[in-house]
C-alpha positions in Angstrom: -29.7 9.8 -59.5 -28.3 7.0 -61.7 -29.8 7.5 -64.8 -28.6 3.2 -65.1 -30.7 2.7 -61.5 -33.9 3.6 -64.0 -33.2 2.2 -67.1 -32.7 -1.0 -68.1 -29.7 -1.9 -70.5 -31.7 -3.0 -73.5 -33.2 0.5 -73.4 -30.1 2.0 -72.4 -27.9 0.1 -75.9 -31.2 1.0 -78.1 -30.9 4.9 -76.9 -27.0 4.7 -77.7 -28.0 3.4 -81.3 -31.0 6.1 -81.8 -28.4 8.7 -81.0 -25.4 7.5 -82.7 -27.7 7.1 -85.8 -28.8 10.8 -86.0 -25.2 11.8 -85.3 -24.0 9.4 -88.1 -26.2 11.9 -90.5 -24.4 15.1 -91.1 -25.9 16.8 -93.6 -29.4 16.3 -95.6 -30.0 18.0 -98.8 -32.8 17.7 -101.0 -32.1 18.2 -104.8 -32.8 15.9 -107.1 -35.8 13.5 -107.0 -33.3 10.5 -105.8 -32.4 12.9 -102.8 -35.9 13.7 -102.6 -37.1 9.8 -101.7 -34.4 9.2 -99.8 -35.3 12.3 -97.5 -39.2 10.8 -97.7 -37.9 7.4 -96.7 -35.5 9.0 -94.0 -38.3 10.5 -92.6 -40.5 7.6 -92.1 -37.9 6.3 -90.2 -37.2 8.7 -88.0 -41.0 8.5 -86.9 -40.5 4.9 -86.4 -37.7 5.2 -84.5 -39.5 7.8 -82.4 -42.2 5.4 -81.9 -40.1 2.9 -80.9 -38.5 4.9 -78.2 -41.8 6.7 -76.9 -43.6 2.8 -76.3 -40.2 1.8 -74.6 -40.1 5.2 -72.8 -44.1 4.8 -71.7 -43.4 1.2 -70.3 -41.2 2.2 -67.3 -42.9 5.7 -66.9 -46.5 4.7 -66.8 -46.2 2.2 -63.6 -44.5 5.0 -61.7 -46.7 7.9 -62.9 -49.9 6.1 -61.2 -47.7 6.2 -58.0 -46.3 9.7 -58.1 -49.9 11.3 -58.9 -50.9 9.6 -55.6 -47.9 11.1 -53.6 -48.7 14.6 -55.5 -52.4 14.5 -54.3 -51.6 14.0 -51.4 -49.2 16.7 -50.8 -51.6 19.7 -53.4 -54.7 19.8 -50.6 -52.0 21.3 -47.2 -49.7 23.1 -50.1 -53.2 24.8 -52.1 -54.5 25.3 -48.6 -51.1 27.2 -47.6 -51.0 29.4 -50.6 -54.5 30.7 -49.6 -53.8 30.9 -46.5 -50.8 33.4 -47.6 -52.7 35.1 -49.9 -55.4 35.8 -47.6 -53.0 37.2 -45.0 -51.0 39.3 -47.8 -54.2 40.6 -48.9 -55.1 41.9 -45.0 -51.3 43.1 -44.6 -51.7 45.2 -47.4 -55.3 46.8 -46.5 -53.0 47.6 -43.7 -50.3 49.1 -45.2 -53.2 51.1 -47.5 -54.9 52.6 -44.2 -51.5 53.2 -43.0 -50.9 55.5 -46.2 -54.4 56.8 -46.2 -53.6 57.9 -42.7 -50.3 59.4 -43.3 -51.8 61.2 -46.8 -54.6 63.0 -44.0 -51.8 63.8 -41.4 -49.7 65.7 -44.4 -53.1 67.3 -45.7 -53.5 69.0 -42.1 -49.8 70.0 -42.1 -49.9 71.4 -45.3 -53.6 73.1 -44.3 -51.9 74.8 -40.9 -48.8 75.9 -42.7 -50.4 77.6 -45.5 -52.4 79.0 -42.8 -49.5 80.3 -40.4 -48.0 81.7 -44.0 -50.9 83.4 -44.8 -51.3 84.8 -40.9 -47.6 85.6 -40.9 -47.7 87.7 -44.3 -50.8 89.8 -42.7 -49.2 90.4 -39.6 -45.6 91.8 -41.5 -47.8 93.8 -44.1 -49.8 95.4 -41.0 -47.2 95.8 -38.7 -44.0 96.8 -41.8 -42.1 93.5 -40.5 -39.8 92.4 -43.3 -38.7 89.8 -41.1 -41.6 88.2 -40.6 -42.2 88.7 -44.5 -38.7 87.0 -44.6 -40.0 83.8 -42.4 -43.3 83.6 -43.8 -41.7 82.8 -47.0 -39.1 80.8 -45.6 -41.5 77.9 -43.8 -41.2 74.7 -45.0 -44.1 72.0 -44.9 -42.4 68.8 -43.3 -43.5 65.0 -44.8 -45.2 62.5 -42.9 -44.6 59.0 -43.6 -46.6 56.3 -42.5 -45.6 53.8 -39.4 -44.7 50.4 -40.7 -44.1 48.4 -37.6 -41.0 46.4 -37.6 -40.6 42.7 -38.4 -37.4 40.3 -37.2 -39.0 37.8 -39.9 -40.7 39.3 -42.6 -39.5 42.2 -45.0 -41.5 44.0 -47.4 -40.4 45.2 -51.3 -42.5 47.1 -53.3 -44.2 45.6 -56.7 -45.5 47.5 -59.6 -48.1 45.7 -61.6 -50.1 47.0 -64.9 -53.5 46.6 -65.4 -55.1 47.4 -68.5 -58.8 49.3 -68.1 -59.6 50.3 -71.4 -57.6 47.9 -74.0 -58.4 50.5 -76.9 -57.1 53.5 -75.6 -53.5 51.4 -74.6 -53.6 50.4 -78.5 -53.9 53.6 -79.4 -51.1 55.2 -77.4 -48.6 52.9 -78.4 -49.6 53.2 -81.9 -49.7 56.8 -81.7 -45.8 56.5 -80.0 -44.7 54.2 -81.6 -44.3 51.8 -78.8 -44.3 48.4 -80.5 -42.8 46.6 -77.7 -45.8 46.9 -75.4 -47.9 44.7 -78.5 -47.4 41.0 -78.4 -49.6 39.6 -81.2 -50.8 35.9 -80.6 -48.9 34.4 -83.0 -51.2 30.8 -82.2 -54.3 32.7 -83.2 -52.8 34.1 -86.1 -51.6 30.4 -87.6 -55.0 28.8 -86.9 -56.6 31.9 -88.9 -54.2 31.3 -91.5 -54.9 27.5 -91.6 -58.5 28.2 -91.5 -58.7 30.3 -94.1 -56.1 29.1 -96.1 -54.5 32.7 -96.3 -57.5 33.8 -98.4 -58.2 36.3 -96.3 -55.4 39.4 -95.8 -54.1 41.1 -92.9 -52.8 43.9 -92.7 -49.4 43.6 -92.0 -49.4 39.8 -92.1 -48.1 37.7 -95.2 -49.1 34.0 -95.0 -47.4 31.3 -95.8 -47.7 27.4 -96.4 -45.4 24.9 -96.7 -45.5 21.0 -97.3 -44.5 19.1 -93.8 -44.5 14.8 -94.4 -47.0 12.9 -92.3 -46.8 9.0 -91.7 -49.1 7.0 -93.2 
């Protein structure tokens, strides 16, 4: 879309001069006190000029916004009500797929139960009877694997997704302290600057160095 279609040319010539003003400002350094109120005064313009474009920027968004929440509403209820409606069946497909597995888990169980029982019936009979062959076989059987049935699908395929779920947030802690495995911790580095700004850094951290610096503010 024509960015020209949207805005008008008086808003379009005042963005050209906002940009061409910060390009037209290479470099800013801050060393003496002359440099030091020019920066302050440089500042305060900036946030005026930022003013200016956000009031010019909310007059041709707000009219529009008003009409495009109304279009959205109207299109969240059937697109929410989809979503469950996926969920829901993804949920039952996988109970299905789970007694599918639980089914195929008991089928191996009573394979595994027969075999060790031919073995063991096969062993007796060779000692008994001085059959090395049958020795030879019984140790030679092999317990086959049952997978479960998935029925086939000409529209839908299935991929398998891992997930982690912590149970017991102290022990994780723990083991990747204990190995070393810092990547796994992700501290919340928003927490951490409203404690800081809270406490003024009067209270230590382990671990954690606080720091402060002077930002300007408009009056």
């Amino acid at each position: 879309m024509n960015e020209g279609m949207l805005i008008p040319i008086a808003s379009q010539e005042m963005i050209r001069r906002k940009l061409d003003w910060c390009k037209s400002i290479e470099s800013v350094e801050v060393k003496t006190e002359q440099e030091y109120l020019n920066a302050c005064e440089l500042t305060k313009l900036i946030k005026a000029g930022i003013k200016e474009l956000d009031e010019d920027r909310h007059i041709l968004v707000d009219p529009i916004k008003a009409e495009a929440k109304e279009i959205d509403a109207a299109y969240k209820e059937p697109i929410d009500a989809m979503k469950n409606l996926e969920n829901r069946i993804g949920r039952a497909i996988g109970s299905y797929h789970a007694e599918l597995q639980r089914i195929a888990a008991e089928k191996q169980r009573a394979i595994e139960d027969q075999m060790q029982k031919d073995k063991a019936d096969l062993l007796k009979e060779a000692k008994i009877t001085g059959n090395f062959e049958l020795a030879h076989a019984a140790q030679s059987l092999r317990t086959p694997t049952v997978k479960e049935e998935i029925p086939k699908t000409p529209s839908l395929s299935f991929r398998t997704y891992w997930r982690a779920e912590i149970t017991n947030l102290s022990a994780f802690v723990a083991w990747c302290l204990a190995g070393q495995e810092f990547q796994y911790l992700s501290p919340n580095q928003s927490t951490l600057d409203k404690f800081a700004g809270a406490t003024e850094g009067k209270t230590p951290i382990p671990g954690v160095v606080f720091k402060s610096e002077q930002r300007p503010v408009g009056r």
